[in-house]
C-alpha positions in Angstrom: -6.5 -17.7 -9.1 -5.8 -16.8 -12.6 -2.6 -15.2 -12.5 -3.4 -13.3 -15.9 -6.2 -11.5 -14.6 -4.3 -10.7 -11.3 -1.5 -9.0 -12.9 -3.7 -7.0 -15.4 -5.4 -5.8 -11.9 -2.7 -4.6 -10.7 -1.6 -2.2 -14.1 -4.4 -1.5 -14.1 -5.3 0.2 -11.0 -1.5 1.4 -10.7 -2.1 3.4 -14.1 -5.3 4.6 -12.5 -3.8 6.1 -9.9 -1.0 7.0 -11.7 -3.7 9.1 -14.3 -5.8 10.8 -11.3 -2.6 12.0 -9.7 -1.7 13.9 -12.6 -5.0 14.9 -13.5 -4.9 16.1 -9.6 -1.6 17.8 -10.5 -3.0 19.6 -13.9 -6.2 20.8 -11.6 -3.6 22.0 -9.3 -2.1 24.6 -11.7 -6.1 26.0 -12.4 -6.6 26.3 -8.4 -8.9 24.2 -8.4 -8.6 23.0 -5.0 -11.8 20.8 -4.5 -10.8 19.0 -7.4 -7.5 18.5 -7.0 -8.7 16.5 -3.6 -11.2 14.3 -5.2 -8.6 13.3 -7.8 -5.7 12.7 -4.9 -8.1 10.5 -2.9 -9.1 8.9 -5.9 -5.4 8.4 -7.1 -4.9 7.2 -3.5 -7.7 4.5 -3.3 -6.6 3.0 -6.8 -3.3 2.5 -5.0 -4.6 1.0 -2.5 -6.2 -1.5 -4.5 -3.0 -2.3 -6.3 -1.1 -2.4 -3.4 -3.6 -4.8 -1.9 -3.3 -6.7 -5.0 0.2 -6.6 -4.6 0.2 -7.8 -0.5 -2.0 -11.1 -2.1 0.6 -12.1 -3.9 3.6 -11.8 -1.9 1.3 -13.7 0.9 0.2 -16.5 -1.3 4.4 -16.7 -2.8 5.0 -16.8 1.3 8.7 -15.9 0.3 9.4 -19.7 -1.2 8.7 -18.8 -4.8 5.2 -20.7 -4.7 4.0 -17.3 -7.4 5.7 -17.6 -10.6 7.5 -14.5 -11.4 7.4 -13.8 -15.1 8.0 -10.7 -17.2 4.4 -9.7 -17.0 4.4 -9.5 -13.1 7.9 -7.7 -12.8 6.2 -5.1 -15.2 3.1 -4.7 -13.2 5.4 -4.1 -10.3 7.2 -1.5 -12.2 4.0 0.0 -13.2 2.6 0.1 -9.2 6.0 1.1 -7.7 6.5 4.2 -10.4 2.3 5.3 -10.0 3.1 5.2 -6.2 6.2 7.2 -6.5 4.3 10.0 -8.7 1.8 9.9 -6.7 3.9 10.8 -3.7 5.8 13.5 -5.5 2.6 15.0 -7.3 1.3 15.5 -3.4 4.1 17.5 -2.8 4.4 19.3 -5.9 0.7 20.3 -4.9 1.1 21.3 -1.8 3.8 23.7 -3.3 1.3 25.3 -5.8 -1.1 25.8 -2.8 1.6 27.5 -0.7 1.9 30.0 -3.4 -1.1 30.6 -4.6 -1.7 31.8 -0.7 
């Protein structure tokens, strides 16, 4: 496994779901409903693909320290938990908007 490439993935897709929540968000605020689902579920498959990332690593470490932890990792974790908690707040924020604009 080339631990480079691994930990790009995971910014990577944790910035993409992190973008397609807030583009979700800004749709949101235009009522545009349809899109604001299609970006969520995109937002939330991009997750998922960090998060499945994430799970591959934290098996193959098997909680001995086998996966060396280096600044670059412990910023793509910061990167996937912060997208993850936008991404949870940004549904809620939305769900807001659609209540009023009822």
């Amino acid at each position: 496994m080339d631990m480079e490439s691994t930990v790009m993935e995971l910014i990577i897709n944790a910035g993409e779901s992190r973008s397609y929540a807030m583009e979700a968000l800004r749709a949101a605020k235009r009522g545009e409903w349809e899109l604001v689902d299609a970006k969520l579920a995109a937002s939330t498959e991009a997750s998922k693909r960090a998060h499945d990332v994430q799970t591959m690593l934290i098996g193959l470490d098997e909680g001995c320290g086998k996966v060396q932890v280096n600044l670059v990792l412990v910023h793509a974790q910061d990167h996937i938990m912060t997208s993850m908690l936008a991404r949870e707040l940004i549904a809620e924020i939305i769900e807001l908007q659609r209540q009023l604009q009822r």
